[in-house]
N, C-alpha and C positions, 0 to 999 in steps of 0.2 A: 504493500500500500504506500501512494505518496505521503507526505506530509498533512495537505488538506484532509486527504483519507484518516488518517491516525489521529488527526486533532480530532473531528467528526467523532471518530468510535471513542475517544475517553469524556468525550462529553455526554454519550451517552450511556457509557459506564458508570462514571461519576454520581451522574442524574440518579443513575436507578440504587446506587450502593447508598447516597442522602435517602432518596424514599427507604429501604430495607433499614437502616439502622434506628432509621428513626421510629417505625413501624414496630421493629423488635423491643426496643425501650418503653415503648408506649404499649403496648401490649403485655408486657411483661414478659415474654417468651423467651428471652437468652437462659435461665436457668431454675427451672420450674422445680428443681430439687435443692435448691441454695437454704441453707438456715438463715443467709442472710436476704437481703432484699433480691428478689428478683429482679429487681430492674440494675443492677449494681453488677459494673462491665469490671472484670478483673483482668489485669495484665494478659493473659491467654486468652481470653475471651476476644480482648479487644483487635488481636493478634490474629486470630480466626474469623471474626465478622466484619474487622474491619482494615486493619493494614494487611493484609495478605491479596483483600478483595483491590484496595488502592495500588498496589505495589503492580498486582496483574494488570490493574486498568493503566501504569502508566508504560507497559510496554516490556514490564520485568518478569522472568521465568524464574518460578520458585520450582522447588524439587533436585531431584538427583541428578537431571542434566539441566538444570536452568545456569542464568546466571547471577544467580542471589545466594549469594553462603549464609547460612541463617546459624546463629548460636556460634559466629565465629571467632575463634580463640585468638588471642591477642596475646602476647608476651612482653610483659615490662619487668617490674618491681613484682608484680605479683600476676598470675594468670586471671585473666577476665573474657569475655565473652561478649561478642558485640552482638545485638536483636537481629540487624541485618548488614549485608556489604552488597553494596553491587559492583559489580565488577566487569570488564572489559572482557569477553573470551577470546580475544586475539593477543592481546600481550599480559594479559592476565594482570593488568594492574586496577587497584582501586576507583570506581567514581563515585559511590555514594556512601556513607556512614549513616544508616540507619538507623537513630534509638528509641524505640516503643517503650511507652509509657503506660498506665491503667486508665482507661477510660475517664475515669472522675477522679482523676489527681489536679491539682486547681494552677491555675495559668499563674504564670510569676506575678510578686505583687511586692510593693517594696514593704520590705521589714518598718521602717515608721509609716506608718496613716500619713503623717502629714506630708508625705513625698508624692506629687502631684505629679514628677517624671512620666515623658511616653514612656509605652512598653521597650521602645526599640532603645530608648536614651538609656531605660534602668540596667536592660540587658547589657548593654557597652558599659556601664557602670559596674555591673557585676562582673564582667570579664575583667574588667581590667582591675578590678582589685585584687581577684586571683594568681593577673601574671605579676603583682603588684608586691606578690606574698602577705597580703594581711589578714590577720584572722580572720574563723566562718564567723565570729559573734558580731564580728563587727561590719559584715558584708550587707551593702545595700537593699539585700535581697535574702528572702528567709532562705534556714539551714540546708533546707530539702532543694531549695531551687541552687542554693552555692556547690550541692551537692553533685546536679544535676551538669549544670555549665563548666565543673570542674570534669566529670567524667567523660563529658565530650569533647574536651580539651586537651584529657588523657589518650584518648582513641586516635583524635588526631595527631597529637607529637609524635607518638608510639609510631604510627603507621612511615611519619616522616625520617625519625631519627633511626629505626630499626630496621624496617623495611623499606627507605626509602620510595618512599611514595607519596605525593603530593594527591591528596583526595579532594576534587574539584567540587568536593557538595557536602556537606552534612546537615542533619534532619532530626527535630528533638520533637518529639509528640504525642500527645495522648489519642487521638482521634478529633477529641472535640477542638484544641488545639494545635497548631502546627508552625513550628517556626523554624527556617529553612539559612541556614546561613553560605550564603553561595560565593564565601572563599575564604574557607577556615583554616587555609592555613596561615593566610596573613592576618586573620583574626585569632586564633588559637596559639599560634608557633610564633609570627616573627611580629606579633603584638602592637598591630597597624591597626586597630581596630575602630570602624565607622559603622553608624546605623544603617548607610548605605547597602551595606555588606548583608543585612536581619533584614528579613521578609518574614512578616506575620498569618495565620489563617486563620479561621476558626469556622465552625460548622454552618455561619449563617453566609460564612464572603468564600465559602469553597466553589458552590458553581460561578458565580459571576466574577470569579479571578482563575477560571477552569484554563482560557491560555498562558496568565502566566503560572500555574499550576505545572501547566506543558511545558511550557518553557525551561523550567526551574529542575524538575525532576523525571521528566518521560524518557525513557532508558537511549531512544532514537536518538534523541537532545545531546545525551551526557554521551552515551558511547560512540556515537555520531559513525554508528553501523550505517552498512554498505551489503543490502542486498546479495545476495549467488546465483545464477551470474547478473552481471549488468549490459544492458544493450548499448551499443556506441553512442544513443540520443540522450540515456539519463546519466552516462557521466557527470554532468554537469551539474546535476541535482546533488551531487554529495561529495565533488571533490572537481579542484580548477589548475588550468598549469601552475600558479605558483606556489601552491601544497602539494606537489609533488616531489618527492626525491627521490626513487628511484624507478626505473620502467624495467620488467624482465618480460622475454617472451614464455611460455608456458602450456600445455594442454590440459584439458579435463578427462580425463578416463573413466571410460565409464563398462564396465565387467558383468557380462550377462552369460547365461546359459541355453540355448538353444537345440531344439530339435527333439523329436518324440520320446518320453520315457520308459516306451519300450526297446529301443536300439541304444540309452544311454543317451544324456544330455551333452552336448560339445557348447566350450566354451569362446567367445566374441568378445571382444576388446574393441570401442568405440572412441574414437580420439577427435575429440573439440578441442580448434584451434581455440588460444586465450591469450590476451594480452594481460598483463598485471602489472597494475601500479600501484606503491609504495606509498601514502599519504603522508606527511611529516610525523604526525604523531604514532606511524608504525603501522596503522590501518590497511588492509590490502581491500581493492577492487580487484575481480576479474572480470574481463571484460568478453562475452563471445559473440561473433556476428552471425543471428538470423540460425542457429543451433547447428550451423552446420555440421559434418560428423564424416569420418571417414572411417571404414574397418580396416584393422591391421590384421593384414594378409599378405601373402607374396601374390603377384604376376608376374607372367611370362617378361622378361627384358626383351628390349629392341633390339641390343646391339648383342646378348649370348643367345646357349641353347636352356639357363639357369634361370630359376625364378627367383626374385629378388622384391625391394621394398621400394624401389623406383619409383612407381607410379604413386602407392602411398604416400613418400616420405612427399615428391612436388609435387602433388595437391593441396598438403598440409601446409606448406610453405608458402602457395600460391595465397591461399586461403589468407595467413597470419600477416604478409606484405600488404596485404588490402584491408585486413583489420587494422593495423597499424597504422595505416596511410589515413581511412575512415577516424581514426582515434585524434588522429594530431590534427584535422579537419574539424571535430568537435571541440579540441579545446582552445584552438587555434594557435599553437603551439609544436615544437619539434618535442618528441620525445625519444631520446638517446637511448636504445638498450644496453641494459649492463652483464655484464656475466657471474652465472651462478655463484661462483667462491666469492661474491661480495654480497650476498642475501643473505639476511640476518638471521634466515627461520621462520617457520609457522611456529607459535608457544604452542606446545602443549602440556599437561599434567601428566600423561601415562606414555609418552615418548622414550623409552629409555634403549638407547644406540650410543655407548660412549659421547665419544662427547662431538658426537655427528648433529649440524643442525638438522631439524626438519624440513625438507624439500619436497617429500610428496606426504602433501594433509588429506585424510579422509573427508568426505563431506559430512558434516553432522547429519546425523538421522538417517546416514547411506553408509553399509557396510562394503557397497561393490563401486564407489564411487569416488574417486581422487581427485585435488588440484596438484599438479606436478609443476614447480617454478623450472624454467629450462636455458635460464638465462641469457644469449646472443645465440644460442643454439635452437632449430626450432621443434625439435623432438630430441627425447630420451633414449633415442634409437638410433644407430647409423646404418647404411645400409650396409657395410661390409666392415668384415671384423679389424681390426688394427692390428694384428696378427697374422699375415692374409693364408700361409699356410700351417694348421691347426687338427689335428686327428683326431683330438677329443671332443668332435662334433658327435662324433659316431659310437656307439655304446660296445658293437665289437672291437670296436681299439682299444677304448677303453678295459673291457672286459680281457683281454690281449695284454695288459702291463696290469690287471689286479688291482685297479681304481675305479669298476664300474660303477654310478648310481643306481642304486636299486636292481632289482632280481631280472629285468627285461629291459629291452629298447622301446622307447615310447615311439611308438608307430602311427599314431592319431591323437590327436587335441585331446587333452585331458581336462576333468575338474575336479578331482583330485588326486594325484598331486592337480596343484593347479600349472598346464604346460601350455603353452600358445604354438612356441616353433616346436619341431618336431626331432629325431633322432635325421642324423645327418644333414639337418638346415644349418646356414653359418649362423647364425643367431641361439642355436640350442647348443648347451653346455651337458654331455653326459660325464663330466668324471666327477669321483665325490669327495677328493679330496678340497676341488674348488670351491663347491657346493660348502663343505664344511667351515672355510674360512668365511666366507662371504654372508652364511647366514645371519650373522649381530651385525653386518655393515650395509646388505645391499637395501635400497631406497625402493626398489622396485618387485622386493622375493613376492610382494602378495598379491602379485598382477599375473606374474610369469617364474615359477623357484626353479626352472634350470635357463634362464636367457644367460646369454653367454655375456661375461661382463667385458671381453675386448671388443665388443657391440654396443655400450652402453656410454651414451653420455656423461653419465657420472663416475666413472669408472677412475676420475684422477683422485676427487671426492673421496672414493671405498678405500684406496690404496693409495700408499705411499709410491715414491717411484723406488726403494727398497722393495718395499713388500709387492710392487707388480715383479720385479725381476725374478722373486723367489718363487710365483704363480708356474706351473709346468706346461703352462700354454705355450703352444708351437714348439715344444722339446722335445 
């Protein structure tokens, strides 16, 4: 969805979560088993009915693959646990500090009556007597609220000094109130602090401050995600030449299984050209024109009597020269491809290959489906090996020096093992001594586990120019 789209849908999110809360309260129906008052929102409750339902409607994914760590552990002086984080899932850094409060915990108020201070003035006033070191007894603002503003203060330092990470948002609230300070670190940490900074809500200016609501906290806002894929026309909508730093060429792979399941399923590898660009703040677009898609297959060559990747490899190419050329036409801009050993990595949490970055990311919620960054190169493939004459294509040679893969030659496309080229293709790897090394490094084992790696683009990547020398290829 655009933007207009997404503004649209939380305002009628918004709409309907004020009707239900209010409904629930008034009713009496959150806890018809409580000794104490049924209508009395306790910290879980409020967390259940009403910030989990807020947090969804601003665009943020709770659960085991979202991108909201709920109850996350913090590490200072003593272990604590923040209500929510939201977080970026591409570089895995912080945007929002979440703190949930109990529904009818009461909005700051200054410790003397006679202090007539705005809310927004009292609060700078209570921060800054914290970074001030003055006692809680004597803070502008009652115990529970010094309490409050010092524990959000803690979250934030901690996040900056330990984990380096500047978090562009934090958020202190009960439901009925909500106050949003949107740049805590120079409010919290380096003690710059203006009302400017404290944005106020409360249950009656929630729908009619619903855009800056959006504005302030909707996940699109903060993480300032970017769709999969992008067409070469909404570039534009999420990223411009001069947020850009770096351009790699790249495909999308996409791993399917075909043919009746009576003769056995045979497997198909689909290759969408990608253009991917690098946003300053680490952000990747990819970008593909119109889904094109080629299969990776041999055809017969023009100029031998062998089949090879010719045709495949320049259509792929033909294809990504006009995306490219389409690309810098939208932003009206040149854009310079870079080569793989200067990309930084896709992040991931469950990546574990020494200390290899990530180059081929799975697509979330797609187990047969890959982005492969391929830097000035425009596939992960060559068409002929870098070895050019190699015997361990073939599983009887193999089998002949006592290094074969497995008990047979793989004779036809497999899906498990999973094999694309086949026993005596230049592209297919039967020895298993190779195979053994290569498993913790190759980028590409869960596409194709015998491609031959003096075939493979990444192959300077996998191996040291040591450790190719010692590989028994072409020996």
């Amino acid at each position: 969805m655009n933007e207009a789209q997404l503004r649209n849908q939380f305002r009628g999110d918004l709409s309907k979560l004020m009707e239900d809360i209010v409904r629930f309260i008034e009713c009496g129906i959150i806890n018809p088993y409580s000794k104490d008052s049924a209508n009395t929102l306790h910290e879980h409750d409020t967390r259940i009915l009403f910030f989990d339902r807020l947090l969804t409607s601003l665009g943020w994914r709770l659960g085991a693959y979202g991108n909201v760590q709920e109850e996350a552990r913090i590490k200072a002086d003593t272990t604590r646990f923040m209500d929510y984080v939201g977080i970026n899932q591409e570089t895995k850094t912080p945007l929002m500090i979440f703190e949930a409060k109990a529904w009818d915990v009461p909005f700051v108020s200054a410790r003397n009556p006679e202090d007539r201070a705005k809310d927004e003035d009292l609060i700078v006033m209570a921060i800054r007597h914290i970074l001030n070191d003055k006692p809680e007894n004597e803070s502008p603002v009652s115990k529970q609220w010094h309490g409050f503003l010092k524990q959000v203060m803690d979250y934030v330092r901690t996040m900056k000094t330990i984990n380096e990470h500047d978090t562009p948002c934090a958020v202190l609230s009960s439901g009925q109130w909500t106050i949003v300070f949107t740049n805590p670190v120079l409010t919290f940490s380096d003690g710059r602090v203006s009302p400017d900074d404290i944005r106020i809500f409360n249950l009656q200016s929630y729908m009619s401050n619903a855009d800056t609501l959006f504005n302030l906290l909707h996940c699109s806002v903060l993480a300032k995600d970017i769709p999969f894929p992008l067409r070469p026309a909404q570039i534009k909508d999420y990223i411009d030449g001069n947020s850009i730093s770096t351009t790699y060429y790249g495909v999308h792979v996409h791993y399917e299984e075909t043919g009746s399941r009576f003769f056995g399923p045979k497997p198909q590898v689909l290759i969408y050209p990608v253009l991917v660009l690098q946003r300053n703040d680490g952000v990747f677009a990819a970008v593909i024109n119109k889904a094109e898609n080629f299969t990776l297959e041999y055809t017969n060559s023009a100029h031998a009597k062998t089949e090879d990747l010719t045709l495949h490899l320049n259509s792929v190419t033909t294809c990504l020269q006009e995306l490219h050329r389409i690309c810098e036409q939208e932003l009206d801009c040149k854009l310079t491809i870079s080569p793989v050993k200067v990309f930084p990595g896709f992040a991931s949490e469950s990546y574990k290959m020494g200390n290899q970055t990530l180059i081929a990311k799975r697509i979330k919620g797609y187990h047969d489906e890959w982005l492969l960054v391929t830097g000035i190169e425009k596939h992960y493939l060559r068409n002929m090996p870098l070895i050019e004459h190699c015997r361990f294509h073939s599983w009887a040679d193999c089998l002949a020096e006592g290094c074969e893969n497995g008990t047979s030659a793989i004779n036809i496309r497999s899906t498990n093992p999973r094999i694309i080229f086949i026993d005596k293709q230049m592209h297919h790897c039967a020895n298993q001594v190779v195979y053994d090394r290569k498993r913790k490094r190759c980028h590409i084992l869960q596409i194709d586990e015998r491609i031959c790696c003096q075939t493979c683009n990444y192959s300077s990547l996998c191996w040291s120019q040591e450790e190719q020398e010692k590989l028994p290829c072409g020996k």
